[in-house]
C-alpha positions in Angstrom: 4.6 8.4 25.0 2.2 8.1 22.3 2.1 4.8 20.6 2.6 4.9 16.7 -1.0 3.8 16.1 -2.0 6.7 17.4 0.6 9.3 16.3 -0.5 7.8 12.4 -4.2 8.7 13.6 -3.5 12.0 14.6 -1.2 12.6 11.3 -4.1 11.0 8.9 -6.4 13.5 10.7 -4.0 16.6 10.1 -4.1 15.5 6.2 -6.5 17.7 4.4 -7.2 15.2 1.3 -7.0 12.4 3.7 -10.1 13.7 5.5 -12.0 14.3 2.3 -11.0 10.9 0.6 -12.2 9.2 3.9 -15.5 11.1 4.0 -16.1 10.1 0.0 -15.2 6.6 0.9 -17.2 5.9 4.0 -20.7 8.0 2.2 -19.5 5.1 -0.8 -19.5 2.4 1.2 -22.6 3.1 3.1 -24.6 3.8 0.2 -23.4 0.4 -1.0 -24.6 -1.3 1.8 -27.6 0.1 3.1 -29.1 1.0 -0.8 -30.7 -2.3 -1.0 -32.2 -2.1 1.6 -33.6 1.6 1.2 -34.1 1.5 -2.3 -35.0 -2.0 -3.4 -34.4 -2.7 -6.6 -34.8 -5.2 -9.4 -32.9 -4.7 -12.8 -35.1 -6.9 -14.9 -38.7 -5.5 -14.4 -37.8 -1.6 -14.1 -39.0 -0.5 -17.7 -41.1 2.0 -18.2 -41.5 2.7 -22.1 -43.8 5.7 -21.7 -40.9 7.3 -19.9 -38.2 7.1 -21.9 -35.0 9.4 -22.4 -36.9 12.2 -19.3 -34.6 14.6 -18.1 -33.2 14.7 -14.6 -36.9 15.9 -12.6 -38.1 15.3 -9.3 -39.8 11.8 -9.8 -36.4 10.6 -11.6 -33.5 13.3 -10.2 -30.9 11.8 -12.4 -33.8 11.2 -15.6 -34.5 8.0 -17.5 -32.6 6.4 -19.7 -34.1 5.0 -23.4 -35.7 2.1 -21.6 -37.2 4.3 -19.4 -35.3 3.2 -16.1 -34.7 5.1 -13.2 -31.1 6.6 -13.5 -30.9 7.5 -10.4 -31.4 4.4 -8.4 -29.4 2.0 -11.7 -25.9 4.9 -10.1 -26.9 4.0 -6.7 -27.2 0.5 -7.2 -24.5 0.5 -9.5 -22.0 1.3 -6.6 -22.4 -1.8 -4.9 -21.2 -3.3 -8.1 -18.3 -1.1 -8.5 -16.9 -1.4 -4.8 -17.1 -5.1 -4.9 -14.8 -5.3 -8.5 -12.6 -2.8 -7.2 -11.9 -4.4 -3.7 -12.0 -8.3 -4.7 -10.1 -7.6 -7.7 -7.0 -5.4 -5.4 -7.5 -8.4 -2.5 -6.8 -10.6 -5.4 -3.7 -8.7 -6.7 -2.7 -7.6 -3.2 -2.4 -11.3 -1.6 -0.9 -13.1 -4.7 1.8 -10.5 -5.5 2.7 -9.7 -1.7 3.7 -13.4 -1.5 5.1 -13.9 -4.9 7.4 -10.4 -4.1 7.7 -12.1 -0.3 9.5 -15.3 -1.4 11.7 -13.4 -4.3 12.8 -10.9 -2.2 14.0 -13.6 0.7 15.1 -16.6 -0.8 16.6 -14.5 -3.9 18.7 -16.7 -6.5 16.5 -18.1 -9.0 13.4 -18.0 -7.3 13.4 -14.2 -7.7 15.0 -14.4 -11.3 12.0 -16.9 -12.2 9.1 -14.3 -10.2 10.9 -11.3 -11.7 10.4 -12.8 -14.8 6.9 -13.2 -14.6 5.9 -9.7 -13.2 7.9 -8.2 -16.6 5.7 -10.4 -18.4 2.5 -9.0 -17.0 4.3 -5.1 -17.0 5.2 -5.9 -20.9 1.0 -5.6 -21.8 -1.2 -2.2 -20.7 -2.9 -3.0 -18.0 -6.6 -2.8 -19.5 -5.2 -4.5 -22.5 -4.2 -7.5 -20.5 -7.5 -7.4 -18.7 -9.5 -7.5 -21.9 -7.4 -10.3 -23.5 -8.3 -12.4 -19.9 -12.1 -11.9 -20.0 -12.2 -12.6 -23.6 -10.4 -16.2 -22.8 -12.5 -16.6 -20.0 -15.8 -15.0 -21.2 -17.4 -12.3 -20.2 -18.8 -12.2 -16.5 -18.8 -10.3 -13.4 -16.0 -12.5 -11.6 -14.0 -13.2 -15.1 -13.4 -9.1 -14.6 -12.3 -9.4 -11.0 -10.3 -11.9 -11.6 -8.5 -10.4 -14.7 -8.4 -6.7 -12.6 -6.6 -9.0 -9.9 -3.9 -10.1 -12.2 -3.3 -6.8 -13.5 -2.5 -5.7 -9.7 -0.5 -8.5 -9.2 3.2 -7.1 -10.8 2.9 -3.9 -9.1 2.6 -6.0 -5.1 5.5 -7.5 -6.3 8.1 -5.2 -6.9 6.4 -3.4 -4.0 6.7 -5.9 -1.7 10.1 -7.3 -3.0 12.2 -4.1 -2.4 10.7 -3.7 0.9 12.1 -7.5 1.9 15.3 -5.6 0.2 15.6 -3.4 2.6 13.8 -5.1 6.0 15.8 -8.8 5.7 19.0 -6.8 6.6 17.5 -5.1 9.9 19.1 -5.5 13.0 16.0 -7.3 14.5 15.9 -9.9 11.5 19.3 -10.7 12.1 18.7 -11.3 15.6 15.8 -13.4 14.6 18.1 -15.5 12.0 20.7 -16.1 15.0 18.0 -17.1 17.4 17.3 -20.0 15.0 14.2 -18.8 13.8 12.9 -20.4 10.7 11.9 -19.1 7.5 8.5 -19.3 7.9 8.9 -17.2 10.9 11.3 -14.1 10.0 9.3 -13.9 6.8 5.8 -13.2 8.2 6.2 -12.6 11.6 9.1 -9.9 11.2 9.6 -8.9 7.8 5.6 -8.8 6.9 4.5 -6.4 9.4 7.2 -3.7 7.8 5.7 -4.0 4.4 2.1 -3.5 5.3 1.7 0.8 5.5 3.5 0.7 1.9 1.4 -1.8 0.7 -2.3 -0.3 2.3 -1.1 3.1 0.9 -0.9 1.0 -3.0 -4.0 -1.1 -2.1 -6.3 2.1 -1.2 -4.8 3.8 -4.9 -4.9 0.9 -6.4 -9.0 0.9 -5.5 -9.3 3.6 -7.9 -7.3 1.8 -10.3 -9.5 -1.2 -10.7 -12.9 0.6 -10.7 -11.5 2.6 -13.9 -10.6 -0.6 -15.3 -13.8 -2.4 -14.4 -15.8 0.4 -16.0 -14.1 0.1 -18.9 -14.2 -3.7 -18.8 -18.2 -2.7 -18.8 -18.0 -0.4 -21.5 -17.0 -2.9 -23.4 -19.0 -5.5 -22.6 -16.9 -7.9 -21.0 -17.7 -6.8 -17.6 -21.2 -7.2 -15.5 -24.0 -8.0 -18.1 -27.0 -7.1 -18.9 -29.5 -6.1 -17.0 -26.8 -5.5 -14.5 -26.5 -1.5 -13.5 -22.7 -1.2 -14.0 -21.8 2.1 -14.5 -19.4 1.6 -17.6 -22.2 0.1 -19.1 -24.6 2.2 -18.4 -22.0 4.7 -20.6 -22.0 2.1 -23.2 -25.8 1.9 -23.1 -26.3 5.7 -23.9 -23.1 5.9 -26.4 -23.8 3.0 -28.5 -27.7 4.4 -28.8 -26.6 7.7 -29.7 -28.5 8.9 -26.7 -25.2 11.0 -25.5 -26.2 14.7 -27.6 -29.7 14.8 -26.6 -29.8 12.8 -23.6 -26.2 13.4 -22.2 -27.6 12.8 -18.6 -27.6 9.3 -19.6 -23.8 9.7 -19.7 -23.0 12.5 -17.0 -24.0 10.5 -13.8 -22.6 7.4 -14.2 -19.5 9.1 -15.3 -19.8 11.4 -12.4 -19.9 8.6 -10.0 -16.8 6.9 -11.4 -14.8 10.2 -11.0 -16.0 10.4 -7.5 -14.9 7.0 -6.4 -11.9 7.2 -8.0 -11.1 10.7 -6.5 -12.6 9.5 -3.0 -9.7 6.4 -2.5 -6.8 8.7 -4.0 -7.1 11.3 -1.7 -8.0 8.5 1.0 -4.6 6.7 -0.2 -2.8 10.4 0.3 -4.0 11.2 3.4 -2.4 7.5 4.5 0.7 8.2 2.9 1.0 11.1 5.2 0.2 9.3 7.6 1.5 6.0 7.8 5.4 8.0 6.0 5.3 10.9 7.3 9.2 11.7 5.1 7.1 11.3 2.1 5.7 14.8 2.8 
């Protein structure tokens, strides 16, 4: 008999978008990781005024933009920046709310009155909204927007992980475990964890796409990565502020491209897992 590792495996691989969304991901990944090292590149000394606004050619595939720099490389480059927000900013969200929605769902009473609370607090503002109103306390930086993204994410692990304690604490095999004498410590993340995880993966690999939108618009808006940083919401920012957009709209079209991709690349990649890892969600 197969285990259910691999019966997930062979479900994922059955999963049309899933195989897609993985292939987007890993060429994502890959070129965040190994573009530094093929395509060195340093934001501060890569002006070239006598090249400004060029369209997309073979010297510059993706053109110049009005300081003259390499569009091209800035979008490749720019990924690293992109993957890093999204997945530090959903490991942020995904740890605090799994415990927070943990300890409601199992110890109830007031404790999950009191952590209820506070993830209708963070529901009650749009989630961009809230980010902006963090980064603008904390100031505008790189980690401020990961850490504001992160908080966003938080409510959702919550109630996520909160209604599948719900459902797991009154399981035969967590009953057994209570009657054994087994501490708190122990039924919560020895028995009741492992349940929640393929609900929570399939949220953390959507919720990807989530944050990059949010941390390009975070970028748009200057409160993101700064200057000469190439982030690809403000690369947008760059061409739309300047007015660049009608008559050089390349400026605009590839980092925007980019952010479609990576957000289409982890929902389909969250999809296929959903199939996978639920197969009566189908």
């Amino acid at each position: 008999m197969e285990s259910p590792t691999r019966q997930a495996f062979k479900r994922f691989l059955k999963s049309p978008s899933g195989k897609v969304g993985l292939a987007l991901t890993l060429a994502l990944v890959l070129l965040a990781l190994f573009i530094p090292v093929l395509k060195p590149y340093d934001p501060t000394t890569d002006r070239d005024y006598l090249n400004r606004l060029k369209p997309p050619s073979l010297e510059h595939p993706f053109g110049t933009d009005h300081l003259g720099r390499d569009i091209f490389t800035r979008v490749l480059h720019g990924s690293r920046i992109s993957l890093q927000v999204g997945v530090l900013s959903v490991g942020i969200g995904l740890v605090a709310g799994t415990l927070l929605g943990l300890i409601a769902g199992f110890f109830r009473g007031r404790t999950e009155v009191a952590i209820g609370w506070l993830a209708d607090l963070l529901l009650a503002f749009p989630g961009t909204l809230l980010a902006i109103a963090i980064v603008a306390v904390a100031g505008p930086s790189l980690q401020n927007a990961m850490i504001a993204i992160g908080v966003v994410q938080i409510p959702v692990y919550i109630r996520l992980a909160r209604s599948m304690v719900l459902s797991l604490r009154e399981q035969d095999f967590v009953q057994a475990a209570v009657a054994l004498g087994a501490g708190n410590g122990r039924i919560l993340f020895k028995h009741i964890l492992p349940g929640t995880l393929p609900p929570l993966v399939v949220q953390a690999t959507l919720s990807i796409g989530t944050a990059t939108l949010e941390a390009a618009a975070l970028g748009f808006l200057g409160l993101g990565a700064q200057p000469p940083a190439p982030e690809w919401g403000a690369m947008i920012a760059d061409s739309f502020k300047g007015g660049y957009a009608m008559n050089a709209p390349w400026t605009m079209i590839f980092p925007g491209l980019f952010i479609m991709l990576t957000v289409l690349a982890f929902n389909l990649l969250g999809d296929g897992l959903r199939d996978a890892l639920d197969p009566r969600s189908r």
